[in-house]
N, C-alpha and C positions, 0 to 999 in steps of 0.2 A: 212672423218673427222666429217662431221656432224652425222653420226649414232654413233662414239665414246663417240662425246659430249652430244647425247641425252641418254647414258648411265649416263654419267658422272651427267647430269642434273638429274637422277632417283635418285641420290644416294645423288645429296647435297642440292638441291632444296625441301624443305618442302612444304606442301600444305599451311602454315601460311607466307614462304614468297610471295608463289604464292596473296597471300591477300594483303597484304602489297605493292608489285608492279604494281599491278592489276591498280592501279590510276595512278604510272608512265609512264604505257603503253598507257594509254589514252595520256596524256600529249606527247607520241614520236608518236604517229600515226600519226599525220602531217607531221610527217618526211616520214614515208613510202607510198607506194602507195596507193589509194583508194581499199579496197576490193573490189570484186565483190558479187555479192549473195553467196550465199551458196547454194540456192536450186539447185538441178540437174537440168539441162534445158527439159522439158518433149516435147518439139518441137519433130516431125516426122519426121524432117531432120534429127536428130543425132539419130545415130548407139548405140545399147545396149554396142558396147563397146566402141563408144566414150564417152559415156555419163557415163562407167565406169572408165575411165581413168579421169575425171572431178571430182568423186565424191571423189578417193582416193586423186589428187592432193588437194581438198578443206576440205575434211579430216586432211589432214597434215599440212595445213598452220592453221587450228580451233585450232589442238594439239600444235602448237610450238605456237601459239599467247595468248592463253589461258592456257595451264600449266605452261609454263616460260616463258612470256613475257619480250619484249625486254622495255628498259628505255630508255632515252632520252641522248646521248650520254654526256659526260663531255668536256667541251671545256677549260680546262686548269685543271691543278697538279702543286701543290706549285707554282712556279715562272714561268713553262714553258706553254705556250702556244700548244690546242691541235689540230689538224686540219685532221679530219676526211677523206677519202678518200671513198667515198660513191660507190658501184660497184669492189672497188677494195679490195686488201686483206692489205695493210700497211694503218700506220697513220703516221703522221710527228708530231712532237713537235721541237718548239723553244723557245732558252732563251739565257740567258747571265749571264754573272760571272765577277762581277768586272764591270771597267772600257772598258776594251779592248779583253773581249772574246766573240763572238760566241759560242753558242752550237747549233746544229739541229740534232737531234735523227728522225730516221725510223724503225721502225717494224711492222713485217708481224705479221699477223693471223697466231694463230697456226699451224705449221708446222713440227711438230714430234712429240715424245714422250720418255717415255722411264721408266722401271715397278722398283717399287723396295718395297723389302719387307714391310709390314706390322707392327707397333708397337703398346701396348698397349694391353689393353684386348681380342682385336678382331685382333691377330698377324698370324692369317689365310689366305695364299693367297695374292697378290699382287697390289699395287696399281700402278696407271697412274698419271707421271705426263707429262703435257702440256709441248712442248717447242716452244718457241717464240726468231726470230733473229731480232736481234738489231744492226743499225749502227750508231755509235754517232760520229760525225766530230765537233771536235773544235776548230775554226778558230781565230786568230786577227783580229782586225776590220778591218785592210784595207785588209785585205783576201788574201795574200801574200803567206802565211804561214799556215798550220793545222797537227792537228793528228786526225787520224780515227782510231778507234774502232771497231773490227766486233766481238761482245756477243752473248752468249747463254744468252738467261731469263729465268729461270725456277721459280719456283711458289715462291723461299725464297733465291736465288740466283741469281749472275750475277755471268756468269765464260766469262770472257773473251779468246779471242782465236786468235787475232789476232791485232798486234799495227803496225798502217802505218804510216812517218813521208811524209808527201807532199810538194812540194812548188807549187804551182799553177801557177805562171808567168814564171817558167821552166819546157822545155818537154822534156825528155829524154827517149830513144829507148825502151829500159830494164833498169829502175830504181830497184834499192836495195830495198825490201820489208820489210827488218827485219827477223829474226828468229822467230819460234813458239812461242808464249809467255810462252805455258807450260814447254818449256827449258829453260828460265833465272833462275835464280837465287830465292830461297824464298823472301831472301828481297827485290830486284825488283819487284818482281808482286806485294806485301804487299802494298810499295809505290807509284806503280800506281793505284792501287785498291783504297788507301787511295787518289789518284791526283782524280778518279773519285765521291768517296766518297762525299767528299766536294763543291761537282759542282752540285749533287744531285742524280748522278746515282747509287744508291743504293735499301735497301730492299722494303722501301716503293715505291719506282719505280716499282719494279718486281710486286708486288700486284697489283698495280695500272692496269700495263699492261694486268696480267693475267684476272681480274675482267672486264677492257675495252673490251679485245679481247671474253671474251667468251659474253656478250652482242651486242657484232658488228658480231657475227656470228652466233646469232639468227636473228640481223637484215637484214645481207645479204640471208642468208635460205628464210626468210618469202619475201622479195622481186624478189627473182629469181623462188619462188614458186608462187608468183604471178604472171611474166611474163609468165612462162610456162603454169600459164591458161588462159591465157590470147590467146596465140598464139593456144593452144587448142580448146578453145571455138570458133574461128573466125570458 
């Protein structure tokens, strides 16, 4: 996924935004771990090819920190609260509706895709988009009661795929799950689509997510390329 996304970054990332973010990135390094040097270690201990496998690993973390550096993560969208999962591949948001709802949304890091043609003047060849899964549970306050959500995100849509109704204080063997959403009815999905609308999971969510997730997976890359030199170097 990450050599997908370092295409994906050739194609939308300008060298002017790289300028522009270039101060953001300063401002998240605190977040990430301390570099270590750059320089190959010239010590007599280390093997022409360990000392090759350090150069390419510190190569690679120069290129993702320096051509599209990571930002400083967003910790809330509109009304919901964002809560970062650092090492791992989801984020959590929470928020409320009204009086007496719960919401708490989970989504993963990119985790598919899927090509569709080209428009416009340049209608040659096919393009990628990202897909991201989302679970939105929205409970009453006294947590009784909820309906779960399990979404596709994609970059200008939510397609929902699946509506659970729960009770929480009752546990049954094999409980009734519901039918495929894509089977009811047009004016059913409209109206739930419209239940979620107004609670906020909508298009600007999708952008939201898609713009988080591809900044949290420069951040995880450049971190995990640091421990692996790290465990290298020793």
């Amino acid at each position: 996924m990450a050599l997908l996304l370092r295409t994906l970054q050739k194609s939308r990332i300008s060298p002017s935004h790289t300028s522009r973010t270039l101060i953001s990135w300063v401002r998240c390094n605190s977040l990430l771990p301390t570099p270590q040097s750059r320089d190959i270690a010239t010590s007599t201990t280390k093997s022409p090819f360990r000392s090759n496998i350090l150069r390419i690993i510190r190569n690679e973390i120069e290129y993702q920190s320096d051509y599209a550096p990571p930002h400083l993560p967003a910790t809330e969208f509109k009304s919901f609260s964002v809560e970062d999962c650092p090492g791992e591949q989801c984020i959590v948001m929470k928020g409320k509706f009204g009086e007496d709802e719960n919401i708490k949304m989970e989504a993963t890091m990119f985790d598919g895709f899927m090509t569709v043609p080209r428009t416009g003047l340049d209608a040659s060849g096919r393009d990628l988009r990202l897909h991201i899964s989302l679970l939105v549970d929205i409970s009453k306050i006294d947590g009784s009661e909820e309906v779960e959500f399990l979404c596709s995100v994609w970059p200008n849509r939510i397609e929902i795929r699946k509506l659970y109704k729960l009770r929480r204080n009752k546990i049954t063997g094999q409980p009734y799950m519901g039918p495929n959403f894509g089977s009811l009815k047009y004016d059913f999905q409209t109206a739930i689509r419209e239940f979620l609308r107004v609670r906020g999971i909508d298009a600007d969510l999708c952008f939201f997510l898609h713009e988080y997730m591809m900044n949290k997976d420069r951040i995880e890359l450049i971190q995990w390329l640091r421990k692996l030199n790290s465990f290298v170097a020793k």
